[in-house]
C-alpha positions in Angstrom: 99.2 148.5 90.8 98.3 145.3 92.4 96.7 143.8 89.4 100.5 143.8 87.9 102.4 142.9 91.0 100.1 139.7 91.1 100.3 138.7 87.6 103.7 139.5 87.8 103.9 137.2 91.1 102.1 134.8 88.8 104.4 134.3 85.8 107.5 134.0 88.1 105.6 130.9 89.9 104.6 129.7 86.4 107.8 130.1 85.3 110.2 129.6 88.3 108.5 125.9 88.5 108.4 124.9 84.7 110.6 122.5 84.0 113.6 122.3 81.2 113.9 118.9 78.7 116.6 118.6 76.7 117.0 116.7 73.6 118.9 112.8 74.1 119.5 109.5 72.8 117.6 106.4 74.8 116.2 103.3 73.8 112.6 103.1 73.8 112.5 100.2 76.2 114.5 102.3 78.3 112.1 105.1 78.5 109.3 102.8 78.7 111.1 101.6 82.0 111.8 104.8 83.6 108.0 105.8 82.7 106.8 102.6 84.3 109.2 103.2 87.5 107.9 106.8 87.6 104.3 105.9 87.8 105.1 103.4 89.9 107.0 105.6 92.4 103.8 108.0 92.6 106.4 110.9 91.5 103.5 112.5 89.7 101.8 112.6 93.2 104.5 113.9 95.0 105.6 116.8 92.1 101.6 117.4 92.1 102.0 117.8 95.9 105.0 119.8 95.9 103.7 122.6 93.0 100.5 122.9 95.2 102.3 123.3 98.3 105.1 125.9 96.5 101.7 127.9 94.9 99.9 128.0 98.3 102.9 129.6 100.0 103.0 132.3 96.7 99.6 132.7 97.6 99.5 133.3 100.9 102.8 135.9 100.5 100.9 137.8 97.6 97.9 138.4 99.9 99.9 139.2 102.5 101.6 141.9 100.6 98.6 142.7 98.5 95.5 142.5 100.8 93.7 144.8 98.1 93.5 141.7 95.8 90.0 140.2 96.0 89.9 136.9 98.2 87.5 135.7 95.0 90.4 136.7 92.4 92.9 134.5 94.6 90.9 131.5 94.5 89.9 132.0 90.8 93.8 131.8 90.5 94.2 129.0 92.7 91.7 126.3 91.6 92.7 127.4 87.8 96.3 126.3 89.2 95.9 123.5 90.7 93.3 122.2 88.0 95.9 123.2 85.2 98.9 121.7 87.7 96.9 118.2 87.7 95.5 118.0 84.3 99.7 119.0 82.8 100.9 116.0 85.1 98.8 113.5 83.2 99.9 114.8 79.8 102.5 112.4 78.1 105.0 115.5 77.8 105.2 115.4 81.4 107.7 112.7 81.6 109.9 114.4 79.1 111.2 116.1 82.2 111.6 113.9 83.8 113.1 110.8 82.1 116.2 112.7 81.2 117.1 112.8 84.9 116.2 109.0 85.8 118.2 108.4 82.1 121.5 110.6 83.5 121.5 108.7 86.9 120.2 105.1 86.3 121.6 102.8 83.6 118.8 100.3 81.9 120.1 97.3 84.8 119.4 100.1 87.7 116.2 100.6 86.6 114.9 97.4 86.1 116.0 96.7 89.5 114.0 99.2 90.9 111.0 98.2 89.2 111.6 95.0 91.0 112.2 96.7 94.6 109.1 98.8 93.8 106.9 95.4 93.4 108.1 94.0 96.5 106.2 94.8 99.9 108.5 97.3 100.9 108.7 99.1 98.1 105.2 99.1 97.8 105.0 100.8 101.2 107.6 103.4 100.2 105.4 104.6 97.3 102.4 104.4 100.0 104.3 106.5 102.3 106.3 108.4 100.5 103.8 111.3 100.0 103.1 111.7 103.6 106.6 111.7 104.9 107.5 114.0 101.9 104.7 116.3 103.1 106.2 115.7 106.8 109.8 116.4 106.0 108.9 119.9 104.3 107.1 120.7 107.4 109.9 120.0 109.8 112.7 121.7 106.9 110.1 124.7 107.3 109.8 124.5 111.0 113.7 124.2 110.9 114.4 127.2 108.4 112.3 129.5 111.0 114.0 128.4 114.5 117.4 129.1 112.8 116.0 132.5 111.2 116.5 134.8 114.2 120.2 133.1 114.9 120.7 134.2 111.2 119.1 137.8 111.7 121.6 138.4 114.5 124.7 137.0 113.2 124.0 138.9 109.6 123.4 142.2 111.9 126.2 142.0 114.0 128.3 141.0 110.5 127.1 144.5 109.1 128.0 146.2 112.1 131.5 145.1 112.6 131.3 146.2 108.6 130.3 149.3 108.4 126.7 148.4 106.4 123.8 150.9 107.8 120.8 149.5 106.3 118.6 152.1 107.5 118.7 154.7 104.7 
């Protein structure tokens, strides 16, 4: 029974975090643009960071709810993962999920502007950053999510209550 619950677990990660490209019209100098701003925005790095970070806390839940899984299984599944995560991100199909987005917001001025921001010595710091006060700011949103969970909690029971809603059966 766990063996399905964890590949099950498995294919929603795989394909709760697989992105979605759609087919559109843009120059090739455009795209060559938003592909240079990309790399040079470390985005790769911080989507890299982010699927690792999402997968770890899948992890962690499916052992916590499965401790019958083998800890060697789980670590099978995670360095196949990660290893798969990193070598998909260096793929040239990668930005095809990305450059439609950059496209919809930025016209071709915007992003040559950027590229210019992003050589300067601030915007070199930002990309140097960027990654570690991403990593920062996920920690605090978490920290934040869980000191406002037991306000929630009691405001949602008191909201049933007043309702009517008996959970309990």
């Amino acid at each position: 029974m766990y063996k399905k619950i964890f590949i099950l677990t498995l294919l929603v990660f795989v394909y709760s975090t697989h992105g979605h490209s759609e087919a559109f019209d843009l120059s090739s100098e455009k795209r060559a643009d938003i592909i240079k701003l990309i790399n040079m925005t470390g985005t790769i790095n911080i989507a890299s960071q982010v699927a690792n970070m999402t997968s770890q806390e899948i992890f962690d839940l499916m052992i916590k709810s499965t401790p019958e899984i083998p800890a060697r299984a789980v670590e099978i599944i995670k360095t196949e993962m990660t290893d798969l995560i990193s070598e998909e991100m260096r793929k040239e199909k990668f930005y095809d999920y990305f450059v439609p987005i950059y496209d919809k917001y930025y016209s071709e001025k915007e992003i040559k502007a950027l590229i210019d921001f992003y050589k300067t010595d601030l915007g070199r710091k930002l990309v140097k950053v960027l990654p570690y006060f991403t990593q920062e700011c996920m920690i605090a949103g978490k920290k934040w999510g869980e000191s406002i969970a037991p306000i929630a909690i009691e405001r949602i029971t008191e909201r049933f209550k007043a309702e009517g809603i008996d959970l309990k059966d």
